[in-house]
TIFI-921555 format. One record per atom (N, C-alpha, C): x, y, z. Coordinates in steps of 0.1 Angstrom, whole numbers, padded with zeros to 4 digits, always signed. Layout:
XYZ/...
//
This chain:
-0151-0118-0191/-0143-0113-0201/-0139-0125-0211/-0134-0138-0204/-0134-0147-0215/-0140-0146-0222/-0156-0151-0217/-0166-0159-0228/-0166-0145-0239/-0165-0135-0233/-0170-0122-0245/-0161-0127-0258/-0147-0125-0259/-0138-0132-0265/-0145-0139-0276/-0147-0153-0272/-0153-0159-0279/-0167-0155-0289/-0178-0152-0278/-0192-0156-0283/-0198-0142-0287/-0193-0129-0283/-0198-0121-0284/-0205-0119-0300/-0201-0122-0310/-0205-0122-0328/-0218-0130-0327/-0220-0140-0319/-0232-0148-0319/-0243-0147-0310/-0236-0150-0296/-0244-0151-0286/-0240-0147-0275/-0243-0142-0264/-0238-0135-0253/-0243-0142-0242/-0236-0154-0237/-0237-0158-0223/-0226-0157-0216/-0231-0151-0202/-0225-0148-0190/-0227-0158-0182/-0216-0170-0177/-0217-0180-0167/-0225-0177-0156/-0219-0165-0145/-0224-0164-0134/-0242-0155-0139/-0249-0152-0149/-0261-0149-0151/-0260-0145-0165/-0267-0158-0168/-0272-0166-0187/-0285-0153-0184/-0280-0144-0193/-0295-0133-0194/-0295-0133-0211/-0313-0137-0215/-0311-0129-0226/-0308-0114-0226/-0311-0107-0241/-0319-0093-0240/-0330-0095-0242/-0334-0084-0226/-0346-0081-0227/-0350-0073-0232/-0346-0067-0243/-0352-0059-0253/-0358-0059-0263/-0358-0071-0269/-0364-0079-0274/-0377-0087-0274/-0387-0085-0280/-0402-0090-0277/-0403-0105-0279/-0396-0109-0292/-0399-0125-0294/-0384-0129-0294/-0376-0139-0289/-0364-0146-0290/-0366-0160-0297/-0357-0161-0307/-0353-0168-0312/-0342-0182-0310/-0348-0193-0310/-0344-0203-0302/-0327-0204-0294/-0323-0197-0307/-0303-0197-0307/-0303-0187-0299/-0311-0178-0292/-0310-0165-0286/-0314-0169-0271/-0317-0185-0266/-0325-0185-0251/-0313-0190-0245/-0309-0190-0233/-0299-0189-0224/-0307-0198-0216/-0297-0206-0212/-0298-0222-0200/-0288-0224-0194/-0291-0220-0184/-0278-0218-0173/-0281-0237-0164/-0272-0240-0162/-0266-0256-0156/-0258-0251-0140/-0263-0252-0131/-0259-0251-0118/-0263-0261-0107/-0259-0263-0095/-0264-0264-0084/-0273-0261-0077/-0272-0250-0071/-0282-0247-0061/-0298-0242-0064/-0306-0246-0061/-0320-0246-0064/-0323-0230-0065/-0316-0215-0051/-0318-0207-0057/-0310-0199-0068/-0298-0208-0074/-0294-0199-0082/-0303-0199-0096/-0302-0210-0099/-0316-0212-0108/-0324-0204-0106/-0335-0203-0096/-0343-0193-0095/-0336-0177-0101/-0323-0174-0096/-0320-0162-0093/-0319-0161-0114/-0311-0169-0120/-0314-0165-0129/-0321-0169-0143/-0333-0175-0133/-0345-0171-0145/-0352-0160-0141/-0347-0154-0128/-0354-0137-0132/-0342-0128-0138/-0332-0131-0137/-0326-0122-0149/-0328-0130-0164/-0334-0138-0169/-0339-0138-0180/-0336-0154-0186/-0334-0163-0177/-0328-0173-0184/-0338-0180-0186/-0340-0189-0197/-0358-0195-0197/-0355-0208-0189/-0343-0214-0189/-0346-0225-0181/-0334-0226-0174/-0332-0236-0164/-0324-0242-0150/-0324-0258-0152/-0307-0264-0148/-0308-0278-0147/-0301-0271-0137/-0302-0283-0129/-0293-0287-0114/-0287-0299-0120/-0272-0300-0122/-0268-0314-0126/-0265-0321-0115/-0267-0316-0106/-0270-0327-0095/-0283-0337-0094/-0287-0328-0094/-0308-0339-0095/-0305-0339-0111/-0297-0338-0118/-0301-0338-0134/-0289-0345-0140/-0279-0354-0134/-0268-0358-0138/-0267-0359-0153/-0275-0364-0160/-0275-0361-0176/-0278-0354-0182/-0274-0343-0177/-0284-0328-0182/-0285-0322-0196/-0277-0329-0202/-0279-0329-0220/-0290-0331-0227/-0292-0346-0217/-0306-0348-0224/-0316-0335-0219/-0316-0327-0215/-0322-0322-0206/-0321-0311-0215/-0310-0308-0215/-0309-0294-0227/-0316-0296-0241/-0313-0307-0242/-0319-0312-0259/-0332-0310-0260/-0343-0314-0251/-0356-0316-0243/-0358-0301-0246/-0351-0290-0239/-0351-0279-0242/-0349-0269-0254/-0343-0277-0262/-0341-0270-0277/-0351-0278-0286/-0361-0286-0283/-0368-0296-0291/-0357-0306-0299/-0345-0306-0291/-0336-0317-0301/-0324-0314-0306/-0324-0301-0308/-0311-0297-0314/-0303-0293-0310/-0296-0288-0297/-0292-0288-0284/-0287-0267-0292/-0276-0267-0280/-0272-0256-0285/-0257-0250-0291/-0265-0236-0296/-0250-0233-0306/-0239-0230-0299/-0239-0227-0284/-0226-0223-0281/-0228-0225-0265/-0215-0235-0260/-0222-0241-0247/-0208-0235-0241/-0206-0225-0229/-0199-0218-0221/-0195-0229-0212/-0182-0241-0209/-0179-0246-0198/-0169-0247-0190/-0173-0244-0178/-0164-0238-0166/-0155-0253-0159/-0168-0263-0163/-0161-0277-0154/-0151-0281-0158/-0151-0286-0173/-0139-0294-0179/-0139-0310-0175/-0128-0314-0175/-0132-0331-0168/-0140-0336-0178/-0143-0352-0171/-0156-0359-0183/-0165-0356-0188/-0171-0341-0180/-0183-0336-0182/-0180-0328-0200/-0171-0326-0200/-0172-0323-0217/-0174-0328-0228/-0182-0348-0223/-0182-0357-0231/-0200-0350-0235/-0206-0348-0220/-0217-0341-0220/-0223-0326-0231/-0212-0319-0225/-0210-0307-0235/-0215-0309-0247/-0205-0318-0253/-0210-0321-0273/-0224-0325-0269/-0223-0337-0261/-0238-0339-0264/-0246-0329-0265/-0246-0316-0256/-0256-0311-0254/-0258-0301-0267/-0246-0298-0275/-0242-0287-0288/-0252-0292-0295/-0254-0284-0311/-0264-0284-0320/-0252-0290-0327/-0256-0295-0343/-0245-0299-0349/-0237-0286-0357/-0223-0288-0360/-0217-0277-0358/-0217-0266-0350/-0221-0272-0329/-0217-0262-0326/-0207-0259-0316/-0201-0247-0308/-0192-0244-0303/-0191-0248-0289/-0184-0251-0284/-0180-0253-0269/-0167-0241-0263/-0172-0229-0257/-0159-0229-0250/-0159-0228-0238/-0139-0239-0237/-0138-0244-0225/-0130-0231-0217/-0138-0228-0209/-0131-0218-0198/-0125-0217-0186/-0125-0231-0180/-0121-0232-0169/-0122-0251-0166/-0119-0254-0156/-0113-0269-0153/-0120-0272-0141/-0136-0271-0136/-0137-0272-0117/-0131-0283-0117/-0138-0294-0124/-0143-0311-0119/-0127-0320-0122/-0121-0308-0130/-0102-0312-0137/-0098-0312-0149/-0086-0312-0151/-0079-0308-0163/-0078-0317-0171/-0073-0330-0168/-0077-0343-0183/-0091-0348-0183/-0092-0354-0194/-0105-0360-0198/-0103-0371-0211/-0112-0381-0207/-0115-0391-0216/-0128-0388-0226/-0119-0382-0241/-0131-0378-0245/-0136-0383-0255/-0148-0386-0258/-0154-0394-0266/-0157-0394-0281/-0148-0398-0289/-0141-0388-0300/-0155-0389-0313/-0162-0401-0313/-0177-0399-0323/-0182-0390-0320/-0189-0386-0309/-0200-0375-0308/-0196-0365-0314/-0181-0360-0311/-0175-0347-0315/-0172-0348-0330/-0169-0356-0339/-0165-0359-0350/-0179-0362-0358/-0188-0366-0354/-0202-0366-0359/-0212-0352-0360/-0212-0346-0349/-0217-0332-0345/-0209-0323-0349/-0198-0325-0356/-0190-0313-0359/-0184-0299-0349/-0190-0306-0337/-0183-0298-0325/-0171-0291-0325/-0168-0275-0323/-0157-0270-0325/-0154-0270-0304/-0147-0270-0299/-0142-0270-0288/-0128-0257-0291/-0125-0247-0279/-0120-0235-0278/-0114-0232-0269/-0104-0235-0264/-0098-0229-0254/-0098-0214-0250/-0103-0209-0239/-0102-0196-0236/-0093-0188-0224/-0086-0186-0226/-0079-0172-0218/-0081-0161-0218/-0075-0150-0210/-0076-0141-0209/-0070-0132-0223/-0078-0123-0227/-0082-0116-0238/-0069-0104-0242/-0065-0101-0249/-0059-0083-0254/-0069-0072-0247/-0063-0063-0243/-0072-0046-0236/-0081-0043-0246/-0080-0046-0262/-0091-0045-0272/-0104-0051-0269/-0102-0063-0270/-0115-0070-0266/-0117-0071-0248/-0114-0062-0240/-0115-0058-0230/-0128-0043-0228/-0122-0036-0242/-0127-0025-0245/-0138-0024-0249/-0141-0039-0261/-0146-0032-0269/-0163-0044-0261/-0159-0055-0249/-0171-0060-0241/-0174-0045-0232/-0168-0040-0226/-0174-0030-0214/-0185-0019-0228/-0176-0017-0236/-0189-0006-0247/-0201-0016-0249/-0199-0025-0248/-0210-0037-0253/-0219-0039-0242/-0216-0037-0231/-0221-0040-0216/-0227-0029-0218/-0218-0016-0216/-0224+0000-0216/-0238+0002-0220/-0237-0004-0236/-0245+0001-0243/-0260-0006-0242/-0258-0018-0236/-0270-0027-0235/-0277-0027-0220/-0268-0018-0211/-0270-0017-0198/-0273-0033-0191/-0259-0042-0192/-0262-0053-0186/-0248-0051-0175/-0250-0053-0161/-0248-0051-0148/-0241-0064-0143/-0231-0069-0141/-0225-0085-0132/-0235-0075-0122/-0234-0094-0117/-0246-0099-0112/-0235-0095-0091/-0235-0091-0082/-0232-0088-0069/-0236-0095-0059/-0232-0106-0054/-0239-0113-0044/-0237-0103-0030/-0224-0101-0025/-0219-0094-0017/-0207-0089-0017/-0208-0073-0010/-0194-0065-0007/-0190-0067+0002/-0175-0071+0006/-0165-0067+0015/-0160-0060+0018/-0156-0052+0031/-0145-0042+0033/-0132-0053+0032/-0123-0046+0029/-0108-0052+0030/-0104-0057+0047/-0112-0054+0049/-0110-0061+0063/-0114-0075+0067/-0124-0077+0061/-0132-0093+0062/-0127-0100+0047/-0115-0098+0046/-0111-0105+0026/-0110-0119+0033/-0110-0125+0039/-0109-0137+0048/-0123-0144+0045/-0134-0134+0049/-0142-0143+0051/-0151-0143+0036/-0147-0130+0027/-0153-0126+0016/-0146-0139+0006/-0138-0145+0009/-0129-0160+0003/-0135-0171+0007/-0141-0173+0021/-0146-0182+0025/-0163-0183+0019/-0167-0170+0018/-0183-0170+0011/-0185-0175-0001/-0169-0170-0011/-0169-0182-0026/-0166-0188-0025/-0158-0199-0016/-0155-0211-0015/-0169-0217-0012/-0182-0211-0002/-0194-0220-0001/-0201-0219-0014/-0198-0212-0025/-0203-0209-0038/-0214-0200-0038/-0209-0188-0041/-0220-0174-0038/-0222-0176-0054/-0233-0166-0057/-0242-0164-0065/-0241-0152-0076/-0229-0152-0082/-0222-0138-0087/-0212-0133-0083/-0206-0123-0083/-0193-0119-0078/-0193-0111-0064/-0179-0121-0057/-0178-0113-0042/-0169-0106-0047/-0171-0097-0039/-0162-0083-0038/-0157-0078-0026/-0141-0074-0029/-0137-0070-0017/-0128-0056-0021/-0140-0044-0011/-0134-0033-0012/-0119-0033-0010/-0112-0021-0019/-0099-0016-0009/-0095-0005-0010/-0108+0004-0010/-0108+0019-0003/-0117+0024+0000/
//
């Protein structure tokens, strides 16, 4: 629901599964989705929902360059980040010139030493994101509806196992846990 907020007018990435549309025959460079994760299968998992490429910034600690490599140079127009911390020095790097960063979340932490050329050179907008008005609540699920795009389900819980359905995100599942409660 954040990122919609933000990117929806441009570009439509979902953190937990960077999908293009597949409805579309030829995509256009500003249109490919590059998801930045850990685990070797989430990568896999979503370049079959459509992402053309995967860094592990673990085996990839400089993964900008890596993104750039992937845009032929120009990095991208709108980079979704969940870490925060120094890694947002990375971020710009990885933007096109004039482009957007929004920050959605803190994993790696909340201050940062940030590196004020890159941003001031690249024209980087950076964006704080929260939680949205019931409008733009409304008007992502018609937007979901209509394009028939699905969050991604690693596993359901009964309300009974919410214990262990907390312990499965803490190992870092692959989409959203869920925990019934009826």
């Amino acid at each position: 629901m954040s990122a919609w907020t933000n990117s929806a007018s441009t570009l439509l990435l979902i953190e937990v599964a960077c999908t293009r549309n597949r409805h579309t025959t030829s995509t256009p460079l500003d249109q490919l989705a590059i998801r930045r994760s850990r685990p070797a299968q989430n990568l896999q998992t979503v370049k079959g929902l459509g992402a053309v490429a995967g860094i592990n910034y673990r085996t990839t600690p400089n993964w900008a360059n890596e993104v750039l490599k992937l845009t032929g140079g120009k990095g991208v127009d709108l980079l979704l980040d969940v870490a925060g911390g120094n890694g947002i020095n990375q971020s710009v790097a990885a933007t096109k010139a004039s482009g957007r960063i929004a920050q959605i979340g803190f994993l790696t932490g909340q201050t940062v030493e940030l590196n004020l050329m890159p941003l001031i050179f690249r024209q980087t907008t950076i964006r704080g994101i929260a939680v949205a008005p019931r409008s733009s609540f409304d008007r992502m699920n018609a937007f979901l509806n209509e394009h028939k795009i699905r969050p991604v389900i690693d596993q359901v819980y009964p309300f009974e196992q919410a214990r262990e359905a907390y312990e499965h995100l803490a190992k870092g599942a692959f989409g959203k846990v869920v925990i019934k409660i009826a």
